[in-house]
N, C-alpha and C positions, 0 to 999 in steps of 0.2 A: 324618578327624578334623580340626577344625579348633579354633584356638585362642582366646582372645575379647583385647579390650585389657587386659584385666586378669590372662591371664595361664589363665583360667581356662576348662578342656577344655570344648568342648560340642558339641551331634550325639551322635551312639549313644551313643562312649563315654566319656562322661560320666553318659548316663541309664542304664546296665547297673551304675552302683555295685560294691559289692565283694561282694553276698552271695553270687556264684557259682554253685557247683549243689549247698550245702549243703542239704539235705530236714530237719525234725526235726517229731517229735508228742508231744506233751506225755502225759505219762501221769499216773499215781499218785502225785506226789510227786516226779518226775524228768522228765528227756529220753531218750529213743530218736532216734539221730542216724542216719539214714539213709545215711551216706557221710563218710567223715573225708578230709584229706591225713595223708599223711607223708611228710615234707620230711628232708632230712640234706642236710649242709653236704660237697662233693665239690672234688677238683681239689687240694687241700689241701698234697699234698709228702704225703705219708700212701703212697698209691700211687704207684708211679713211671712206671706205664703201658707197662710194657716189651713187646713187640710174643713174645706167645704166653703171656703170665703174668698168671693171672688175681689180681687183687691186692685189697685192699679195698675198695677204690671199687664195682670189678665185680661185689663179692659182696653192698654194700649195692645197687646199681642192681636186683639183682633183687626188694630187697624194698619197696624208697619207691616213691613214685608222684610225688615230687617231688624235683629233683635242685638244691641252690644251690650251683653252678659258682663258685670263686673268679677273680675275672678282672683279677689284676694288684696288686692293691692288698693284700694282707694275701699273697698266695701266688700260684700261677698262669704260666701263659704260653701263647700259641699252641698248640702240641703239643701238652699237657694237657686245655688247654679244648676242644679240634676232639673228643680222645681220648673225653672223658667226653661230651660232645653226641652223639656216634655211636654212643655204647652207649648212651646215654638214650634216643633217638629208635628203636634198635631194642626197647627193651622196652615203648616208649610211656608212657615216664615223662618230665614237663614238665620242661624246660631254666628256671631263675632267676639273675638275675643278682648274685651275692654280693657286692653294692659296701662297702668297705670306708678306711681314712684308709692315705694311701700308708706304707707302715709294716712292709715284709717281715721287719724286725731283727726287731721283737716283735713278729709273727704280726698285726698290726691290734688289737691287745688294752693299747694303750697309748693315752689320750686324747690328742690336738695338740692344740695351740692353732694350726688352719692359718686364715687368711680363707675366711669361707663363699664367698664370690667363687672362690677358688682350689680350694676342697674341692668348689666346685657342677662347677667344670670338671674337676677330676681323676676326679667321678663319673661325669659323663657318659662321660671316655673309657673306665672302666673297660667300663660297659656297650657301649659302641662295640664295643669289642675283642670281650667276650662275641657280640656280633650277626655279628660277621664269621667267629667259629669255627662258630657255630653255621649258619649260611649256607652253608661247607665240610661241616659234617656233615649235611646236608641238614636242618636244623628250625629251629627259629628259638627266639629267648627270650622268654619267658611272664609272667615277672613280676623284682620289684626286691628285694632283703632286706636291708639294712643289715647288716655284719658286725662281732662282737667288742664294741669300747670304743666305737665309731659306735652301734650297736644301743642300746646301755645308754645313751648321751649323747644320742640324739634321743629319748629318753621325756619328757624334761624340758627341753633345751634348744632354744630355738626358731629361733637361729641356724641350727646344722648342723643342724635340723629342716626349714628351708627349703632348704637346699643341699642336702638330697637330695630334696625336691619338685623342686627346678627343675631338677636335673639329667636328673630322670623328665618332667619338660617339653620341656625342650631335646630327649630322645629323642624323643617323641612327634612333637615339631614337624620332626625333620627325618623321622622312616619313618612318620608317617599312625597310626599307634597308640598307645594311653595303657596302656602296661604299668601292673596292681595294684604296688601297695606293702604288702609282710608285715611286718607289726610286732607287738612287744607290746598286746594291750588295751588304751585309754586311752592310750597315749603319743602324746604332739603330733605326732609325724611323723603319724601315722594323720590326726590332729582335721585339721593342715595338707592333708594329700594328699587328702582329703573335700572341703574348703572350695576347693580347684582344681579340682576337676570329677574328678580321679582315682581308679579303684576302688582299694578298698582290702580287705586281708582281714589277720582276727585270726588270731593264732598262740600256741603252748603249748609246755612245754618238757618232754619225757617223762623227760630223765635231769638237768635242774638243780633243786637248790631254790628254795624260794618264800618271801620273808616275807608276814608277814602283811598289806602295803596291795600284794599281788599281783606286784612290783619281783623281782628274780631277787638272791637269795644271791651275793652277789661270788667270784668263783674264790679261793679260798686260805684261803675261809672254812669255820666248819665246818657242815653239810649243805648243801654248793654244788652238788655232783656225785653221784648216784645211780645205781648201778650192779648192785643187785642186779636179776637179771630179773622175778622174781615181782611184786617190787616198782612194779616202771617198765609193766610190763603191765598190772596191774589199777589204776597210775595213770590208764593211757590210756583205759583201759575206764572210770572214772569220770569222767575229760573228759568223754567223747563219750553217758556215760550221764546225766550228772547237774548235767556244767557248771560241775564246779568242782574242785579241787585239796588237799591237806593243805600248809597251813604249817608252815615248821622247828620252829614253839611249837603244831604240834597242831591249831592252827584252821583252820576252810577256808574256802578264797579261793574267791571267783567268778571263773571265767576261760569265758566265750563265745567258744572259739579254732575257726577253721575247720579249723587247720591245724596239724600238731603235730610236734614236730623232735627228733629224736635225732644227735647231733655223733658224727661219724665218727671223731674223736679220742677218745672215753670209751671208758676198757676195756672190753673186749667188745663194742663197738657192731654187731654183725655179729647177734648171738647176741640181745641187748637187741630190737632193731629187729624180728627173725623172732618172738622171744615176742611182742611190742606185737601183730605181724599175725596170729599165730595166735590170740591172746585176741579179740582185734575180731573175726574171723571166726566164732569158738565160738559168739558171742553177736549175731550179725547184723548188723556193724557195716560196710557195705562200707568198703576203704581206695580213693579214685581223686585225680587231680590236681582243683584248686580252678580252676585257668586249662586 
């Protein structure tokens, strides 16, 4: 991988973009998606990884295909992250790295006002840390995801939008590879991460609300979080079949996501996540990693 004076990735990975190994054939008024991700957020403080106790984390690892590891910045440490790499890597579920605004108090779910300068260097070491557990558990990290009040804040702002491109640069430039960046549809982080040469891939959210210009329902609001299974299942089934979403006022949103996430913190996330995989399967929908 090499990098150009501007900053911007070129060689392979740069021309391999973000579309992955998403397959889709257009039918009768819909999509037929040949293969989805599912992604959940791991490493959390949720599970405590105690050595012979199988705990949530372990029970979602059997069902995602994509695992975003928190690595220092919203939750996380050493032992945790090596813990969840090593059981990722044995189910052949892809390692991400869940970078997030230094912010343990409030979970990463509180906006800073840090310098992009300082938030591009805190990201990069988040990722660092993630490379080095994952290195111990023999696999390595796959891709980048913004977490919490970061996630929500790069959709629109272009500041910390750039601090976590360059921080996905900085990685690249020092191990030879251009880790994808998962974001919302349309948000700047993504348009940014495109315009560097970096693959990028689209994402969906099985148990949050949507308003209507596609933006996700704020936590504390009301239809932010959904938790019935019936529900969240044949949400995902309409992702992946038809490409688009119901809004909290009823209308449906367009959302072309490769990749789609249920948070290991939603009641029931365990139970949510197995409906999601048994619906997509009933209906021919493979679930596999996007990286």
């Amino acid at each position: 991988m090499r990098t150009g004076a501007d900053g911007r990735v070129t060689g392979e990975e740069s021309a391999r973009g973000g579309s992955g190994r998403r397959a889709s054939a257009r039918g009768a008024g819909d999509r037929t998606t040949a293969a989805i991700d599912l992604n959940c957020d791991l490493g959390e403080g949720l599970d405590p990884w105690a050595p012979g106790e199988r705990g949530l984390d372990e029970a979602l690892l059997g069902v995602v295909s994509s695992a975003n590891v928190a690595c220092g910045g919203h939750a996380g440490d050493a032992r945790v992250m090596t813990a969840v790499c090593a059981a990722a890597a044995e189910r052949g579920v892809a390692v991400g790295a869940h970078v997030s605004y230094a912010d343990r108090e409030h979970f990463g779910r509180r906006v800073l006002d840090v310098p992009a300068d300082v938030l591009r260097a805190q990201l990069r070491d988040q990722v660092s840390a993630l490379r080095a557990a994952a290195d111990a558990a023999g696999t390595r990290v796959r891709y980048v995801k913004p977490h919490g009040a970061l996630y929500n804040v790069v959709v629109r702002d272009e500041a910390h939008a750039r601090a976590v491109v360059g921080a996905v640069l900085d990685d690249a430039e020092a191990h030879g590879v251009a880790l994808p960046v998962l974001g919302l549809p349309g948000a700047v982080v993504l348009d940014l991460a495109r315009a560097a040469g970096l693959p990028t891939v689209t994402e969906a959210f099985a148990d949050r609300g949507y308003r209507p210009d596609g933006t996700l329902v704020p936590r504390g609001e009301p239809g932010a979080l959904l938790t019935d299974d019936d529900v969240v299942a044949e949400r995902v089934l309409r992702l992946a079949t038809h490409g688009d979403v119901q809004a909290v006022d009823g209308s449906l949103v367009r959302v072309e996501a490769q990749s789609v996430c249920v948070h290991s913190d939603t009641p029931g996330a365990h139970r949510l996540a197995t409906r999601v995989r048994e619906r997509l399967a009933r209906h021919g929908v493979e679930v596999s990693p996007f990286a």
